[in-house]
N, CA, C and O atoms as a DFTB+ gen file, in Angstrom:
664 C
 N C O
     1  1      31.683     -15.825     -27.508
     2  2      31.678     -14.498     -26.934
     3  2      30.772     -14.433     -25.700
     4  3      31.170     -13.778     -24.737
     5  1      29.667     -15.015     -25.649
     6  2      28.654     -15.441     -24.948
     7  2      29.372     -15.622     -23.647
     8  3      29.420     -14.778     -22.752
     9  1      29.929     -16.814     -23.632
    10  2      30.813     -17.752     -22.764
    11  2      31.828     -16.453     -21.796
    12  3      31.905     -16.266     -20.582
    13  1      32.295     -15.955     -22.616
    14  2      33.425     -14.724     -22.217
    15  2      32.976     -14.515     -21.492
    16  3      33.123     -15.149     -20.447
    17  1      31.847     -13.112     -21.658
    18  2      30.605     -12.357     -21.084
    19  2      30.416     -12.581     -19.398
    20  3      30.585     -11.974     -18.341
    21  1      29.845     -14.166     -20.027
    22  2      29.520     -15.182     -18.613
    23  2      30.421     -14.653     -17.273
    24  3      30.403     -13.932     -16.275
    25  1      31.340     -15.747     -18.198
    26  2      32.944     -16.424     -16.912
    27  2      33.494     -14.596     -16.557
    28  3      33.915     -14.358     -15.425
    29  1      33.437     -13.538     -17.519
    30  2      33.996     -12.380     -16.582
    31  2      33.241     -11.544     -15.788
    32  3      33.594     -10.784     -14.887
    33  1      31.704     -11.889     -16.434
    34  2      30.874     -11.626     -15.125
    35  2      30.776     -12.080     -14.050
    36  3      30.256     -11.395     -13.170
    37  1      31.284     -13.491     -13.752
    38  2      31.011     -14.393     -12.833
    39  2      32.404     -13.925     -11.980
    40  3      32.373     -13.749     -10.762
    41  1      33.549     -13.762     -12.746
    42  2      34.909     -13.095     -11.980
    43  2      34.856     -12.092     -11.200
    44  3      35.327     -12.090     -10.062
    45  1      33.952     -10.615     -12.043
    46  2      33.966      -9.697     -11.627
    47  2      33.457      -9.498     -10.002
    48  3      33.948      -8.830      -9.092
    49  1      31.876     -10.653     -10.072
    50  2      30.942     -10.868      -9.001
    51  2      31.881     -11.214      -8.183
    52  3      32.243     -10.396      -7.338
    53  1      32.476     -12.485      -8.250
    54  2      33.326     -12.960      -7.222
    55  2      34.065     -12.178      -6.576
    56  3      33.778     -11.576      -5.541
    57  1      35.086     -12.160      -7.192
    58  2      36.245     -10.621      -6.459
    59  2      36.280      -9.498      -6.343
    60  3      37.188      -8.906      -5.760
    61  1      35.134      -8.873      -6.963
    62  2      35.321      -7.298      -6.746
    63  2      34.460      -6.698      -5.852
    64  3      34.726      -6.573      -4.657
    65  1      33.321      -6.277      -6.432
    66  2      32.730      -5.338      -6.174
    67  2      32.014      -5.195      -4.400
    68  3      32.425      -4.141      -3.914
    69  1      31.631      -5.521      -3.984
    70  2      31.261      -6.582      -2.795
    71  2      32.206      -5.958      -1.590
    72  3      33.309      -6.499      -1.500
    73  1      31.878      -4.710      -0.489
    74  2      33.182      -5.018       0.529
    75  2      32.834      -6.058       1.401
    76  3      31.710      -6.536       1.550
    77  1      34.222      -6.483       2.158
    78  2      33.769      -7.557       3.154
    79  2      33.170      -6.964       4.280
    80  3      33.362      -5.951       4.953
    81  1      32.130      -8.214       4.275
    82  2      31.184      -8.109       5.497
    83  2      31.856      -7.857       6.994
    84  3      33.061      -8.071       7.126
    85  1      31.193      -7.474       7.937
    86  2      31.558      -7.126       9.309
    87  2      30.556      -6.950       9.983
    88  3      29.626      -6.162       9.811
    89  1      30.883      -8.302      11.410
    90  2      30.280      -8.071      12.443
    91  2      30.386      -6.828      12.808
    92  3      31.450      -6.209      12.804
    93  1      28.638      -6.099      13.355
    94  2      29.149      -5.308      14.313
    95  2      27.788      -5.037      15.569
    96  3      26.604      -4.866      15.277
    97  1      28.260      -5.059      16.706
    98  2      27.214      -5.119      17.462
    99  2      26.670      -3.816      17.624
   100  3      27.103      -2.807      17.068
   101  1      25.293      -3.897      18.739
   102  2      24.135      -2.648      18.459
   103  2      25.191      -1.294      19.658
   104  3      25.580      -1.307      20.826
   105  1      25.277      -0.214      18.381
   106  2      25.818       0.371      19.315
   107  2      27.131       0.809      18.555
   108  3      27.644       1.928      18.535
   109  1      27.514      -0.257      17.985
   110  2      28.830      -0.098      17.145
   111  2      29.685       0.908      16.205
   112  3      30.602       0.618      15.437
   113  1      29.074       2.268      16.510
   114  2      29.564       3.198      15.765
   115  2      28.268       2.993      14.159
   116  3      28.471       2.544      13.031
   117  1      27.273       3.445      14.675
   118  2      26.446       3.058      13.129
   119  2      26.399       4.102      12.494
   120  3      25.554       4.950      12.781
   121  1      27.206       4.267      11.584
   122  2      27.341       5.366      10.910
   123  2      27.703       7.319      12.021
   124  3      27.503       8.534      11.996
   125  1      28.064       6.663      12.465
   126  2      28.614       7.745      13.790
   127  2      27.614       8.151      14.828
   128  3      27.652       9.285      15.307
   129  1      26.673       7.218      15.213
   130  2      25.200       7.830      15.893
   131  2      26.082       7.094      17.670
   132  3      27.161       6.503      17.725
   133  1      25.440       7.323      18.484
   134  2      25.763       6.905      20.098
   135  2      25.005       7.227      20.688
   136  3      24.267       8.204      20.559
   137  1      25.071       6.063      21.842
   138  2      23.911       5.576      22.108
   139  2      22.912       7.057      22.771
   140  3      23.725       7.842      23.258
   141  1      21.693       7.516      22.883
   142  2      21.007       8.431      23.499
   143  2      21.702       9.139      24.717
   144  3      22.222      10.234      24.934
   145  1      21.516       8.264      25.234
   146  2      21.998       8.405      27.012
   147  2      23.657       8.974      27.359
   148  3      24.209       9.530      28.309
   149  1      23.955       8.609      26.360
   150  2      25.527       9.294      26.114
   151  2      25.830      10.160      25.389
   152  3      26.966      10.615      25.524
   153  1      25.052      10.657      24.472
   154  2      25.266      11.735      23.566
   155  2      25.258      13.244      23.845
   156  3      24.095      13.634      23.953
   157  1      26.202      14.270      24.005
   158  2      25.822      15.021      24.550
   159  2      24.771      15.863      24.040
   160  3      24.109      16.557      24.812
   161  1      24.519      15.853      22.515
   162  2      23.660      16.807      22.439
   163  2      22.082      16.222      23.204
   164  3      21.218      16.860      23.805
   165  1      22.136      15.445      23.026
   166  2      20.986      15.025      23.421
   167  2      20.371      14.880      24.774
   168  3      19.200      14.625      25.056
   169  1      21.655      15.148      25.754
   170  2      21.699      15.059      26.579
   171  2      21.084      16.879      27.416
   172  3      20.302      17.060      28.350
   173  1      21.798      17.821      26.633
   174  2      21.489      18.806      26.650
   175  2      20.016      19.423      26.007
   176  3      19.500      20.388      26.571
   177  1      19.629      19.058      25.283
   178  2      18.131      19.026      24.710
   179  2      17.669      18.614      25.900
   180  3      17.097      19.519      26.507
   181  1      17.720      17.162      26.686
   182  2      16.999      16.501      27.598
   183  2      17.035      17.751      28.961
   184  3      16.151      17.747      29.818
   185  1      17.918      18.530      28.974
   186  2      18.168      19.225      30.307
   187  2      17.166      20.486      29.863
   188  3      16.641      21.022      30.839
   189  1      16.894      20.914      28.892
   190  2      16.081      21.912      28.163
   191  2      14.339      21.258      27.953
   192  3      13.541      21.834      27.214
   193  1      14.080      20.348      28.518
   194  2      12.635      20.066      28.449
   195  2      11.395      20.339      29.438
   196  3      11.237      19.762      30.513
   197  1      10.637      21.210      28.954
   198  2       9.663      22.349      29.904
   199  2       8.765      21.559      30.313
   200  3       8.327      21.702      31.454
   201  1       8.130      20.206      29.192
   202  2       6.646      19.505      29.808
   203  2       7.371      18.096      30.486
   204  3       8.427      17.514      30.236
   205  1       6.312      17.860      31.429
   206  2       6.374      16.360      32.047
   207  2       6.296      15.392      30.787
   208  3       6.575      14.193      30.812
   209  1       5.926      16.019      29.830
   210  2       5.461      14.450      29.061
   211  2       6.714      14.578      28.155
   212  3       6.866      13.515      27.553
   213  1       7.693      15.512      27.828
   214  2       8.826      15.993      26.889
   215  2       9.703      15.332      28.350
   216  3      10.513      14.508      27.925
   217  1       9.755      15.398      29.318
   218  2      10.965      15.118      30.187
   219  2      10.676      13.260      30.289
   220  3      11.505      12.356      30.392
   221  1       9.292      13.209      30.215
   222  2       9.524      11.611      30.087
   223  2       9.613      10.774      29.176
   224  3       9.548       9.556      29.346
   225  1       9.813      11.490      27.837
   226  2      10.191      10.766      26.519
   227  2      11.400      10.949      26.757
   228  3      12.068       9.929      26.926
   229  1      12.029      12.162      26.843
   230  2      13.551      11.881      27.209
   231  2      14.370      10.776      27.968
   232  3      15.460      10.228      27.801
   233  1      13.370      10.702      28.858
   234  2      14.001       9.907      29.765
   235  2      13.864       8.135      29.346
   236  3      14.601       7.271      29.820
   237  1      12.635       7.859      28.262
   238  2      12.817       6.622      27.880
   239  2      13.681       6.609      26.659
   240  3      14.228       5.543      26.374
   241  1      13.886       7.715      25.859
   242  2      14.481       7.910      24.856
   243  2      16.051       7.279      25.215
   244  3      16.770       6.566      24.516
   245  1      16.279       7.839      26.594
   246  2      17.961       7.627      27.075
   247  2      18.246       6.397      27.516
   248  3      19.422       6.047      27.423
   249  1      17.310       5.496      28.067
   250  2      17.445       4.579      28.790
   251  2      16.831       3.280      27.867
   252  3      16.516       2.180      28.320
   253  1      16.763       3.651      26.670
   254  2      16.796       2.504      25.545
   255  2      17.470       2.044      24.707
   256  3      18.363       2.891      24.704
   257  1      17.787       1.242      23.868
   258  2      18.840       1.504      23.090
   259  2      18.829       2.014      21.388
   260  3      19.389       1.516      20.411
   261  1      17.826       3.372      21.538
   262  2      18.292       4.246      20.264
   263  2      19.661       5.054      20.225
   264  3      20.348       5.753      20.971
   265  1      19.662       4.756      19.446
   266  2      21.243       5.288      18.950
   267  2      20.971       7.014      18.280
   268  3      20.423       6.836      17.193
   269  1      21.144       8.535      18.519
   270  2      21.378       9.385      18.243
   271  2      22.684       9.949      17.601
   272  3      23.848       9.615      17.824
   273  1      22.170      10.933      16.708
   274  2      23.178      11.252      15.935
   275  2      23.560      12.932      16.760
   276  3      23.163      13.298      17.867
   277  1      24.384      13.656      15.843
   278  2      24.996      14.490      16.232
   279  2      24.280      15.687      16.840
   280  3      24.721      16.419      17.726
   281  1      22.816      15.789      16.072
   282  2      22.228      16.568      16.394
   283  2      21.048      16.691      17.856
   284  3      20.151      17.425      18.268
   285  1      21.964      15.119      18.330
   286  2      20.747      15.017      19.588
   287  2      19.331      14.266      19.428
   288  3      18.463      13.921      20.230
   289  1      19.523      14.146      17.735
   290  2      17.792      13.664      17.768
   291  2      18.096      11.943      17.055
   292  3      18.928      11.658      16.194
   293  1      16.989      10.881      17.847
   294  2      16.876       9.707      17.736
   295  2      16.903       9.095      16.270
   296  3      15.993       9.256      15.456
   297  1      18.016       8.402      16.049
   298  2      17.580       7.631      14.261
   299  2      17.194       6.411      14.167
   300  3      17.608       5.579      14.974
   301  1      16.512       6.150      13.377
   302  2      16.385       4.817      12.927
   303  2      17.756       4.085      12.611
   304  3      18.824       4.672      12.436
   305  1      17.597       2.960      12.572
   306  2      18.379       2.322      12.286
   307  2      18.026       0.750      11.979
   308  3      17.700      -0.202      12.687
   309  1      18.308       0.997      10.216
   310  2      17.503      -0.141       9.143
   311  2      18.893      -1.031       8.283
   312  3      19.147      -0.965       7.080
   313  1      19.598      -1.798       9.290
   314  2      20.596      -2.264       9.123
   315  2      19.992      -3.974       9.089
   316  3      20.562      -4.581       8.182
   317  1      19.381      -4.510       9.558
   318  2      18.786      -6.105       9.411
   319  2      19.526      -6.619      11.014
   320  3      19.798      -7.806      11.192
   321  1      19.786      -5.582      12.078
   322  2      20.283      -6.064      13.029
   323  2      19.276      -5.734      14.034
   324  3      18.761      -4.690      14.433
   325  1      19.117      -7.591      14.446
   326  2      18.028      -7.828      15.369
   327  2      18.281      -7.285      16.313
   328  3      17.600      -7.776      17.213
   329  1      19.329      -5.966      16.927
   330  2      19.187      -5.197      18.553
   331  2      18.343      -4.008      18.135
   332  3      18.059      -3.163      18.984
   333  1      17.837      -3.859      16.627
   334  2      17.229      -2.261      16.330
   335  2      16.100      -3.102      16.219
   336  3      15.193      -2.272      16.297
   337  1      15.446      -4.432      16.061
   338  2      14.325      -5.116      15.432
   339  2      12.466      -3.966      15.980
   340  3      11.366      -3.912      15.431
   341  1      13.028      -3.291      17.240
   342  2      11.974      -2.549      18.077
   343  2      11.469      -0.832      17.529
   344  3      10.633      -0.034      17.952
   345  1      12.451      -0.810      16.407
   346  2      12.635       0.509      15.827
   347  2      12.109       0.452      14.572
   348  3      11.539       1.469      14.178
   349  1      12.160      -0.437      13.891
   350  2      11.969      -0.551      12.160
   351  2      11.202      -1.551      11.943
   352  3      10.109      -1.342      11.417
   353  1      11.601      -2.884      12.302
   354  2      11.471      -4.310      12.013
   355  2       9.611      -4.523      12.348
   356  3       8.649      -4.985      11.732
   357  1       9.906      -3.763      13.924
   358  2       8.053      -4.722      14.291
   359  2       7.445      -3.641      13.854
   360  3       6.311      -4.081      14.042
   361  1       7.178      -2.121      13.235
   362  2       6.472      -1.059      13.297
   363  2       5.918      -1.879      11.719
   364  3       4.810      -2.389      11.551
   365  1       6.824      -1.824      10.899
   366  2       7.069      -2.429       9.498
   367  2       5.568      -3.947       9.359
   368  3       4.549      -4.097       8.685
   369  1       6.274      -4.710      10.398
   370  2       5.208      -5.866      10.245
   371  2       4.312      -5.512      10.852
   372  3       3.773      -6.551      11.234
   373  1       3.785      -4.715      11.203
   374  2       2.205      -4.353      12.181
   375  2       2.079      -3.352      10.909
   376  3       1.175      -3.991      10.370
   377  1       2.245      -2.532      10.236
   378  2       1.922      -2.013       9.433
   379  2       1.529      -2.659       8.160
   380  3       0.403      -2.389       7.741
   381  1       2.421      -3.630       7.342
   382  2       1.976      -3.925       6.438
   383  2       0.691      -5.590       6.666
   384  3       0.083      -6.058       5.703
   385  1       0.590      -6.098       7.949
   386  2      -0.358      -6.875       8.697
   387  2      -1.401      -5.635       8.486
   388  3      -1.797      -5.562       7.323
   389  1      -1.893      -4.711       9.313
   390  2      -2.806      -4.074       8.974
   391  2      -3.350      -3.474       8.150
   392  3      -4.542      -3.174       8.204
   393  1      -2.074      -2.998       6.635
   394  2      -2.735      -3.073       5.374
   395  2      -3.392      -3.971       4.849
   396  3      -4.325      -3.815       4.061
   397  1      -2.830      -5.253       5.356
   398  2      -3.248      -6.362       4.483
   399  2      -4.295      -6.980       5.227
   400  3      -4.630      -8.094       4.825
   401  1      -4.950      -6.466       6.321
   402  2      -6.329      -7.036       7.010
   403  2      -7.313      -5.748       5.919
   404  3      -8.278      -6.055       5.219
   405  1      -6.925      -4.813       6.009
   406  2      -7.826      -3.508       4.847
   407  2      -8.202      -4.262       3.481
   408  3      -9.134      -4.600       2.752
   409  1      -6.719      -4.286       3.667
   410  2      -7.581      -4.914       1.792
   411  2      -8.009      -6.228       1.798
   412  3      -9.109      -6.474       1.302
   413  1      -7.256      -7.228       2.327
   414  2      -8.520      -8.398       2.435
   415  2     -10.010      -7.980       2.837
   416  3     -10.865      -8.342       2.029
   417  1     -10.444      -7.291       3.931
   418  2     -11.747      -7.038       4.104
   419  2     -12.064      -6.153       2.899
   420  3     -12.876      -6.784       2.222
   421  1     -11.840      -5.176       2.420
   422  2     -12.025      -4.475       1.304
   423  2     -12.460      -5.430       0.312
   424  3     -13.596      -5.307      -0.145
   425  1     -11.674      -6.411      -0.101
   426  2     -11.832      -7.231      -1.161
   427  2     -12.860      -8.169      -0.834
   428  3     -13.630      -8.389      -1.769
   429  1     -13.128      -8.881       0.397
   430  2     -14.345      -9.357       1.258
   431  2     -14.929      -8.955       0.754
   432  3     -15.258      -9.466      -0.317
   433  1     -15.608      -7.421       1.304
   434  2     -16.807      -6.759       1.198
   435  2     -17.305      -6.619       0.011
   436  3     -18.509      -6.367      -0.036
   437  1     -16.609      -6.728      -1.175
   438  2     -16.973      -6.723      -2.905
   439  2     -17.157      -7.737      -2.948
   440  3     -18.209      -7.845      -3.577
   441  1     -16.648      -9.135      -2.545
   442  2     -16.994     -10.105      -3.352
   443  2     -18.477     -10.715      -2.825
   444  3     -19.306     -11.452      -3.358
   445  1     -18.406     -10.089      -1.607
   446  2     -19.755     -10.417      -0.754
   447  2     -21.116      -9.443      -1.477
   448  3     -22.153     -10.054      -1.734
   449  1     -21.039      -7.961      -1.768
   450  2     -21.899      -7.522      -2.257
   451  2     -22.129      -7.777      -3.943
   452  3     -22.904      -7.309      -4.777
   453  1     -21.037      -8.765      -3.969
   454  2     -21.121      -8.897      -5.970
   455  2     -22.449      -9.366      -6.168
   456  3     -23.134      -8.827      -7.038
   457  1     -23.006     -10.495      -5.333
   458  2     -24.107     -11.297      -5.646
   459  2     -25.083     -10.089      -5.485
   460  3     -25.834     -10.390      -6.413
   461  1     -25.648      -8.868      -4.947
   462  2     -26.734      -8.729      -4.315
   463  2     -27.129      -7.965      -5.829
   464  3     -26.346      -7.796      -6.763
   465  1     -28.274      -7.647      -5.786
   466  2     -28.917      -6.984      -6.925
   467  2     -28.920      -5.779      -7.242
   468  3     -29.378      -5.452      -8.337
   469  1     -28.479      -4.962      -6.478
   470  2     -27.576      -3.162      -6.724
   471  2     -26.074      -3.493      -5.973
   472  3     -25.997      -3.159      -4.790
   473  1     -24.965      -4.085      -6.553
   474  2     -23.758      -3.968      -6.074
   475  2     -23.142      -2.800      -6.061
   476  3     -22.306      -2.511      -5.205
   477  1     -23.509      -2.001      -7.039
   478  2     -22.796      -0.576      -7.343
   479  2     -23.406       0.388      -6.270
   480  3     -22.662       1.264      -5.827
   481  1     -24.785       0.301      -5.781
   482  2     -25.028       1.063      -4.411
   483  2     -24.456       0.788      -3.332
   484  3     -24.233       1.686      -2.519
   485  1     -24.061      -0.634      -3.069
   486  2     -23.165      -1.031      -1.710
   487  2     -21.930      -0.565      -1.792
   488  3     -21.362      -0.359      -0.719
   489  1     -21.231      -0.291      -2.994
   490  2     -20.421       0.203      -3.262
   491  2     -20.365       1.150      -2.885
   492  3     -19.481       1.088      -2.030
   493  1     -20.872       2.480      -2.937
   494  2     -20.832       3.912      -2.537
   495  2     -21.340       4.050      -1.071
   496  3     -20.688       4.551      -0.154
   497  1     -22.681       3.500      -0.974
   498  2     -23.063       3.493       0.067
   499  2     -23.016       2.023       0.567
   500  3     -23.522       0.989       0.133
   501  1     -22.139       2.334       1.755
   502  2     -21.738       1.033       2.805
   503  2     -22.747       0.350       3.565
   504  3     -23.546       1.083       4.147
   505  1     -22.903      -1.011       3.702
   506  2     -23.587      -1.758       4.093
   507  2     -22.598      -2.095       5.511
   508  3     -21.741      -2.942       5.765
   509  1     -23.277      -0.842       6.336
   510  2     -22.360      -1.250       7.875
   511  2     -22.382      -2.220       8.354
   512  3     -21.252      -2.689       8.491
   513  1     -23.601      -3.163       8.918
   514  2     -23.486      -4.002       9.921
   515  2     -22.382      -5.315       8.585
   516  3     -21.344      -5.877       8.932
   517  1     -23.158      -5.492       6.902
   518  2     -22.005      -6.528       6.224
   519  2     -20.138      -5.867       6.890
   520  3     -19.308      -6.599       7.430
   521  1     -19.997      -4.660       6.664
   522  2     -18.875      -3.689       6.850
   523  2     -18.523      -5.056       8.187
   524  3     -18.011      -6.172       8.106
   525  1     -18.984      -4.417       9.104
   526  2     -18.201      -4.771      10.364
   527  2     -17.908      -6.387      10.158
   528  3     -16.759      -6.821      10.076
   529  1     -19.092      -7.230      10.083
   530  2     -19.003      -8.579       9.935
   531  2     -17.882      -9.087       9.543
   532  3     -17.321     -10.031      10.101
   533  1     -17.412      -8.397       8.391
   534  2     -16.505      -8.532       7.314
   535  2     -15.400      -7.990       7.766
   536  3     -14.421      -8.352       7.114
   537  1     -15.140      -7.175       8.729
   538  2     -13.875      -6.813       9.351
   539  2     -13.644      -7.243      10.446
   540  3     -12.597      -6.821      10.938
   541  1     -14.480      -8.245      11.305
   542  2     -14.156      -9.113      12.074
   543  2     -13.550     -10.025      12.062
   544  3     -12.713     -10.339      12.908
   545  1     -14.009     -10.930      10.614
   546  2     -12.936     -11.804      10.148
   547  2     -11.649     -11.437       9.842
   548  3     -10.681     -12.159      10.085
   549  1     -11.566     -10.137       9.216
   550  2      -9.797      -9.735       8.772
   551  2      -8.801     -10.035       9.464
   552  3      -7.717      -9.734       8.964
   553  1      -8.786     -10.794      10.978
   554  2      -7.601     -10.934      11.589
   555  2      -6.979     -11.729      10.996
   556  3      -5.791     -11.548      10.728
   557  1      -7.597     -12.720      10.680
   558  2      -7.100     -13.585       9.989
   559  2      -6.815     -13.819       8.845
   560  3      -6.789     -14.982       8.442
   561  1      -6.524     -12.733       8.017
   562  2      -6.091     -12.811       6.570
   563  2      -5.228     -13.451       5.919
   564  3      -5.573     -13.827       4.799
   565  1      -4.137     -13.712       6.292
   566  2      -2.495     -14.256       5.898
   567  2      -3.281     -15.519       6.154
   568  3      -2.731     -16.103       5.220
   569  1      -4.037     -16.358       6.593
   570  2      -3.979     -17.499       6.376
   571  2      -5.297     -17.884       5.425
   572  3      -5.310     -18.954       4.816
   573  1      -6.670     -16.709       5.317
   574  2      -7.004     -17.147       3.897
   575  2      -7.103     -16.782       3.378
   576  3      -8.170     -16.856       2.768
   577  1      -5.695     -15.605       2.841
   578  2      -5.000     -15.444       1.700
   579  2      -4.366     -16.914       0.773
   580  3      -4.323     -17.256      -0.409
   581  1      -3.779     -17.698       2.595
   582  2      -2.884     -18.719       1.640
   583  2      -4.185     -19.834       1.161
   584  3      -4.298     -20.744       0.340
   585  1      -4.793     -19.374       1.877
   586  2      -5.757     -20.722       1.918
   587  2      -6.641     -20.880      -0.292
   588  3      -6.689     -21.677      -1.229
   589  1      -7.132     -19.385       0.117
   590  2      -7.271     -19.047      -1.275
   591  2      -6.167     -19.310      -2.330
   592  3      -6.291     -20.050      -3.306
   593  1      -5.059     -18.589      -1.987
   594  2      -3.734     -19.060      -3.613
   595  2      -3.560     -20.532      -2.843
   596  3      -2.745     -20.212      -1.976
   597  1      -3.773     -21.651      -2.677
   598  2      -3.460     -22.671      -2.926
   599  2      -4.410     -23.443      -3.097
   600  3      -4.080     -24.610      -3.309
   601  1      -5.559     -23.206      -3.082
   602  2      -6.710     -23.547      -3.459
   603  2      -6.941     -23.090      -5.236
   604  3      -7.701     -23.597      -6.062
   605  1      -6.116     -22.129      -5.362
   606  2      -6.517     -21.306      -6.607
   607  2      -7.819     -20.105      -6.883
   608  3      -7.980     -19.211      -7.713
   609  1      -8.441     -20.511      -5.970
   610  2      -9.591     -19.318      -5.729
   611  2      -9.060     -17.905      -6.070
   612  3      -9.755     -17.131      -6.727
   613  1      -7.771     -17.553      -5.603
   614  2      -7.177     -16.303      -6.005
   615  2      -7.402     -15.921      -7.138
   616  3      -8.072     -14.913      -7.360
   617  1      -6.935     -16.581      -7.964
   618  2      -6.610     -16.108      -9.497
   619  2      -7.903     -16.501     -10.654
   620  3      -8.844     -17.288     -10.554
   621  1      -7.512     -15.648     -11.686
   622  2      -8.632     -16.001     -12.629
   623  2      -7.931     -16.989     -13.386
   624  3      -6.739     -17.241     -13.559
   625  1      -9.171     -17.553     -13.848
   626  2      -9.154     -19.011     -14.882
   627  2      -8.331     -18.833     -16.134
   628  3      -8.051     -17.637     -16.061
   629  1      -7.874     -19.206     -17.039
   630  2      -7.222     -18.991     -17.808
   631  2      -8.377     -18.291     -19.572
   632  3      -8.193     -17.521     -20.514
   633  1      -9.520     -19.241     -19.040
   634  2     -10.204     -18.886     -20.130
   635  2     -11.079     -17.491     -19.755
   636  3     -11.683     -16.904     -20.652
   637  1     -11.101     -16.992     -18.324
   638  2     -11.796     -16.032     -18.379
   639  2     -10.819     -14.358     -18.370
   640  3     -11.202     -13.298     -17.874
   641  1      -9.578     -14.618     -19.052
   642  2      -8.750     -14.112     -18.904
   643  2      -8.806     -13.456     -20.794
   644  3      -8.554     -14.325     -21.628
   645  1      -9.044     -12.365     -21.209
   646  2      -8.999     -11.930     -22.695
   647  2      -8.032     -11.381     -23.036
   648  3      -7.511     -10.496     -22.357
   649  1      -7.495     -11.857     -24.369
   650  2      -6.403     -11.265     -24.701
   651  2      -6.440     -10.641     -25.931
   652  3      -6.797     -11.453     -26.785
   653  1      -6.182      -9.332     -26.475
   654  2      -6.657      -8.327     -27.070
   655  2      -6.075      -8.940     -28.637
   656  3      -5.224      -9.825     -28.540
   657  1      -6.355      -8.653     -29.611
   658  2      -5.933      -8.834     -30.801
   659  2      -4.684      -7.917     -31.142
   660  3      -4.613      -6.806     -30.617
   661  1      -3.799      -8.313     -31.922
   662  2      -2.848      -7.024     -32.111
   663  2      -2.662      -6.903     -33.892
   664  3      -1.979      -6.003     -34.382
């Protein structure tokens, strides 16, 4: 029965469910959006803008390639297609890069005040000039992050690890 299960799951995967894939380039009708610069609503919003600094977002808004929808206003577009990569893709990796310089230094700064003899005061109250020191290094996190998990430094030991009775 097992076996059944398998082979008509494995059928179902194969032939069904799944539509076929399609090229389509940036621009391509994405879900009905076109391009800024051609859209009329947007175009008309752009003719309706009172500040210099509203007439010159418009004007890079049009002359890039965001794609607008019906209402005139700019969408994202989170399709895995490298012509939007400037919209989603790099905001995404500079964002989660700069979470992850926070909490590496975050995690720095504890393991650095663990040794001192009131850790729980450095804790509340920040030890600025350690602070900064310690966020100088953060550029470089992703590499001793790896440096740590392959070293094993990351993780706890197996024996200092407790496991509750049940």
């Amino acid at each position: 029965m097992r076996r059944f299960f398998a082979v008509a799951l494995v059928v179902f995967l194969w032939f069904g469910f799944a539509p076929p894939a399609s090229a389509s380039l940036a621009g391509d009708n994405v879900a009905g959006l076109t391009p800024c610069g051609q859209n009329e609503a947007f175009l008309k919003r752009a003719a309706g803008a009172k500040t210099e600094s509203a007439k010159a977002r418009f004007d890079f808004y049009g002359s890039s390639t965001l794609l607008c929808g019906s209402d005139g206003l700019p969408h994202l577009v989170v399709d895995g297609d490298l012509a939007h990569a400037g919209e989603f893709l790099i905001p995404s990796l500079l964002f989660l890069y700069i979470a992850g310089w926070i909490g590496w230094v975050g995690r720095a700064y504890l393991i650095t005040v663990r040794g001192d003899k009131n850790p729980e005061e450095k804790e509340v109250v920040i030890d600025v000039p350690l602070a900064i020191k310690t966020m100088l290094t953060g550029f470089a996190w992703p590499l001793l992050a790896f440096k740590d998990i392959a070293s094993g430094a990351m993780f706890a030991k197996n024996e200092e690890i407790t496991v509750s009775p049940r």
